[in-house]
C-alpha positions in Angstrom: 49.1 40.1 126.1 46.3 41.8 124.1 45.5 41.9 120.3 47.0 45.4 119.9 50.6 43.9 120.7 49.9 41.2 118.1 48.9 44.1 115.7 52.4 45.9 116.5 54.6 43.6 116.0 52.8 41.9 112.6 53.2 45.3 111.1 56.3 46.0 112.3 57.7 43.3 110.4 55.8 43.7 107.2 57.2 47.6 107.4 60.6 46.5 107.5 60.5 47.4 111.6 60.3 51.2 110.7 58.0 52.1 114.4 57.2 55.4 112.8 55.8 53.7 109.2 53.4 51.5 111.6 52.7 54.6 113.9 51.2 56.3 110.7 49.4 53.0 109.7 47.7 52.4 112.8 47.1 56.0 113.7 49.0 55.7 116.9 52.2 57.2 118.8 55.5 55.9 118.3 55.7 55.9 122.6 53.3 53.9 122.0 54.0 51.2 120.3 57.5 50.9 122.4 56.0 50.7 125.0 53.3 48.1 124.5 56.1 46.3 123.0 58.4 46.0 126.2 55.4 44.6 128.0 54.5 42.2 125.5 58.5 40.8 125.6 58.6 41.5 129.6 55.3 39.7 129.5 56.9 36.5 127.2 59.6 36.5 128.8 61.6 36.8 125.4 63.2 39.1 122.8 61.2 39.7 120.0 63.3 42.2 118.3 67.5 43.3 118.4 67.8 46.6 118.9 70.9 48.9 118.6 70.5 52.3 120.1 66.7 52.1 120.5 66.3 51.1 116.5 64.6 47.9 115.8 67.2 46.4 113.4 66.1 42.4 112.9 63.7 40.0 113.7 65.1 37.4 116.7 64.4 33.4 115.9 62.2 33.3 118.5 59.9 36.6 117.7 59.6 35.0 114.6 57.8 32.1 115.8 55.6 34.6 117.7 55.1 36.8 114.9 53.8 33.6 112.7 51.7 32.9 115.2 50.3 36.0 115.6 49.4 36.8 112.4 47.1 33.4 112.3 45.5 35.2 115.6 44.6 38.2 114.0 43.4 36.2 110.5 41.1 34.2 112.3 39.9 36.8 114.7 39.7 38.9 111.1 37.1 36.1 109.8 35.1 35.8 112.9 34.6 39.8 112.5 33.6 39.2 108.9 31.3 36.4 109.5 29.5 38.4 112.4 29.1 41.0 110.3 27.8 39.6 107.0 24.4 39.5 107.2 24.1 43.3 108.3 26.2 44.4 105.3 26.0 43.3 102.5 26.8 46.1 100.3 28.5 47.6 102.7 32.1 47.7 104.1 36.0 47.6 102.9 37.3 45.8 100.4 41.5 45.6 99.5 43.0 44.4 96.8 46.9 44.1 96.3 47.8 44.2 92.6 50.7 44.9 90.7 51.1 48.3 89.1 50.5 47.2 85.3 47.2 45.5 87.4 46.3 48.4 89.2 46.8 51.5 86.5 45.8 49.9 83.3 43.1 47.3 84.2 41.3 48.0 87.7 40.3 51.7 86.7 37.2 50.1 84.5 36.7 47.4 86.7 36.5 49.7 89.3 34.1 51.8 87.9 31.6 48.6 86.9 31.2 47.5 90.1 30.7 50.8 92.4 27.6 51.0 90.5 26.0 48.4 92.6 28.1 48.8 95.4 28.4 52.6 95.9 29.1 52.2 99.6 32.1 49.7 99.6 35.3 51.2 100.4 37.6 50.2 98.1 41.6 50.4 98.7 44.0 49.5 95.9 47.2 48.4 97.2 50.3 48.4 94.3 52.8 46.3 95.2 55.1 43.8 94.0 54.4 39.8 93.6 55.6 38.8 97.1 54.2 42.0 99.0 51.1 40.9 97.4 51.2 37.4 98.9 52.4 39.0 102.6 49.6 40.8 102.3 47.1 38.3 101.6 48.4 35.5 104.4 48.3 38.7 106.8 44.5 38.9 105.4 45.9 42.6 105.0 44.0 42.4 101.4 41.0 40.2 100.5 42.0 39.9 96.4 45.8 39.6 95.2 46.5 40.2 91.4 49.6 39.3 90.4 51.4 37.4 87.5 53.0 34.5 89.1 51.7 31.7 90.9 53.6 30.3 93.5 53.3 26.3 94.5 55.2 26.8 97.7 52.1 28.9 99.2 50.0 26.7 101.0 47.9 29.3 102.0 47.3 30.7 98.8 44.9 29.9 96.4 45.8 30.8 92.5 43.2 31.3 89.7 44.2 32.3 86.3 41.7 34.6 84.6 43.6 36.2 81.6 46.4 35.4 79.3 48.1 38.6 78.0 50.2 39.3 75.0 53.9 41.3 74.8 54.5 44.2 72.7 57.8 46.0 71.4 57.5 49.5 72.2 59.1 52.3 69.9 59.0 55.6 69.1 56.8 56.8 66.1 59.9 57.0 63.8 61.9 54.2 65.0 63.9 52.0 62.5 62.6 48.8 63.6 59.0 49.9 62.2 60.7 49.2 58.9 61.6 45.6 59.7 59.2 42.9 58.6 59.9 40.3 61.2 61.8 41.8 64.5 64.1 39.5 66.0 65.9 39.5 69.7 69.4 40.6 68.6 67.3 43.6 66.1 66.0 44.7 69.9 68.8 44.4 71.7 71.1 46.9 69.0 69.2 49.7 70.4 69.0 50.9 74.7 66.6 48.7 76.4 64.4 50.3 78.8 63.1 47.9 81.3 59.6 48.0 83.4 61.3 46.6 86.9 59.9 44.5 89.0 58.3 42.7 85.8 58.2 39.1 84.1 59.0 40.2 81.4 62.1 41.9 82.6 63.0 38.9 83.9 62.8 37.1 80.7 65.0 40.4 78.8 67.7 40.0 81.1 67.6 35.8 81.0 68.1 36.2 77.1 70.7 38.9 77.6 72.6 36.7 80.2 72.9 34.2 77.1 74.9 37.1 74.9 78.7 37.8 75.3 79.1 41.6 76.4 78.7 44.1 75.7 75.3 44.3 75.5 72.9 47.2 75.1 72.5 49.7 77.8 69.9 49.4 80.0 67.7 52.4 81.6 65.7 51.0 83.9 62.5 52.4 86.0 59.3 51.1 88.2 56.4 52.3 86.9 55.0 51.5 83.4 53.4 55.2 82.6 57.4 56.1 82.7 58.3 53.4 80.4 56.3 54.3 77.9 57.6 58.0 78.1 61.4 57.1 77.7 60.4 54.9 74.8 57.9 58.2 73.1 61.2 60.3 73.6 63.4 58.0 72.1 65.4 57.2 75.1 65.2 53.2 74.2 62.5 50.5 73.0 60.8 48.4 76.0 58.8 45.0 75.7 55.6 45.4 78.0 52.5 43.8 78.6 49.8 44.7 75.6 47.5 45.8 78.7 49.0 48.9 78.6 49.2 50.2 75.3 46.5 52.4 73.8 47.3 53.4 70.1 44.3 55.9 71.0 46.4 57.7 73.7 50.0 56.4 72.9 50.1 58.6 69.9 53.7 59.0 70.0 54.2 55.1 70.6 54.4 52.3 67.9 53.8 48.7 69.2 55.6 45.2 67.3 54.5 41.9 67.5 56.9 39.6 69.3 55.2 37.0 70.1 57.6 34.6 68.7 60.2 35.7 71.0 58.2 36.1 74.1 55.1 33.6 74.9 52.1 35.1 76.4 51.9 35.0 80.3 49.2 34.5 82.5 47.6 36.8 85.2 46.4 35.1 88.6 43.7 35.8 91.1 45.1 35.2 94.3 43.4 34.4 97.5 43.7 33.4 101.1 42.1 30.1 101.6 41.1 30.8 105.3 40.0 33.9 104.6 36.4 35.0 104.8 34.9 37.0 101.6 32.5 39.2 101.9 29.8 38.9 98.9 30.4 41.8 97.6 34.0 40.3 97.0 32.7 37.5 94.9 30.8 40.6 93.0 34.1 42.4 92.8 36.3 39.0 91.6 33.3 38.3 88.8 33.2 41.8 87.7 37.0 41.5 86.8 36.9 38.0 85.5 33.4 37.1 84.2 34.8 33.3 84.0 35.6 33.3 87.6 32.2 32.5 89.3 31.7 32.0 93.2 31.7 28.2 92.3 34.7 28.2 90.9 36.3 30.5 93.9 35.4 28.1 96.6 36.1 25.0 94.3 39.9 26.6 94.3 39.3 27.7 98.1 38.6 23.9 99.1 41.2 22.3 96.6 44.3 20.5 98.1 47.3 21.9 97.0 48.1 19.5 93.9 44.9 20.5 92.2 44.7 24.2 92.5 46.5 24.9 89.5 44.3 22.7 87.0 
């Protein structure tokens, strides 16, 4: 057994057991990886994958206990590396951070920009993903900072700390009718297409309310990326409730945003970390150039806090 078989079979499960996906990742040969992991299971003694017709295809009961396991391994072998390597780097090295797409398009770019100015040589990746890849990523110490817009008790290995609260708008077209309306209320929304920004919270909420409405309701157009959203709404395929975050009346000319705040509450955006993992101090740098309020203090106060008081 070696730590490269560890690394195998950790990614193959967070790539849906796709061998050539984790080839590409971990710049090695599909062969390869076969191979290393027929003598990791000759060596265990155990299956750690089904197979049908030399396709991975699920994750045995057992290889999931291994896999667990593993991936503690690799964390703590990933913080010994980290600590070892501190002192000689300290503006220096790789830094990953898993945020959500609304995260990662409309708010890191600035961020971004703030802090390679005293950390030029810090490798930065920018991982978009949705809420649970973020937190797979983070217990895999795959990233170092999560973004996301839920917190989630049930981790215990996460820590959550919420640095911003962020309003939703009604999205329309430049000429829409709505603009006309003084107050805008959910059935006044819901007479025209819906387009919604999926995964999201706040499609969640959209389709909760529209759950509560006997059919037919409005049609729904649906897509994954926010910049697409917004350009369904400027053509005047539908109206769309999104995060103020990424509207700019500066370069949304052909957009019009509505208060709704009375129909949907502001939400909350969370800092996500792993508590065993090591940060490098250019993290802390990184975390306090995004959230000013969010000091090292108060990131190894949330670190250290038992699970009842992370959230206060």
């Amino acid at each position: 057994m070696n730590i490269q078989q560890l690394r195998y079979i950790c990614e193959l499960s967070r790539h849906a057991l796709k061998i050539s996906k984790v080839a590409e990742v971990l710049h090695t040969s599909q062969p390869n990886i076969s191979t290393q992991l027929r003598l990791l299971e000759e060596e265990l003694n155990l299956t750690i994958f089904q197979r049908q017709r030399r396709r991975l295809t699920a994750i045995t009961p057992d290889g999931q206990r291994v896999i667990e396991r593993a991936q503690r391994i690799l964390v703590e072998l990933n913080e010994i590396k980290a600590i070892g390597s501190e002192h000689l780097q300290e503006k220096s090295g790789t830094l990953v951070i898993a945020a959500s797409h609304t995260q990662a398009r409309f708010r890191l770019p600035a961020v971004l920009r703030r802090f390679r100015e005293h950390y030029p040589d810090v490798h930065i990746s920018i991982r978009p993903e949705s809420g649970r890849a973020i937190r797979d990523a983070l217990i895999a110490s795959a990233a170092d900072i999560g973004i996301l817009s839920q917190a989630h008790d049930s981790d215990m290995d996460l820590a959550y700390i919420p640095f911003q609260s962020y309003r939703r708008l009604l999205l329309v077209c430049a000429d829409h009718p709505l603009l006309a309306k003084r107050k805008i209320a959910f059935r006044d929304i819901i007479r025209y297409p819906v387009v919604l920004y999926e995964p999201s919270q706040t499609a969640e909420a959209i389709t909760r309310l529209l759950a509560q409405l006997p059919p037919p309701g409005p049609s729904i157009l649906r897509a994954a990326n926010a910049d697409i959203v917004k350009a369904y709404v400027e053509h005047g395929l539908g109206v769309s409730v999104l995060p103020n975050i990424v509207f700019d009346p500066e370069r949304d000319t052909g957009l019009r945003a509505i208060a709704v705040d009375h129909i949907f509450p502001a939400s909350t955006t969370f800092l996500a970390l792993n508590r065993k993992h090591h940060l490098r101090r250019y993290a802390y740098s990184f975390i306090e150039t995004l959230a000013p309020n969010v000091t090292r203090e108060v990131v190894e106060k949330a670190m250290a806090a038992p699970r009842r008081q992370r959230r206060a």
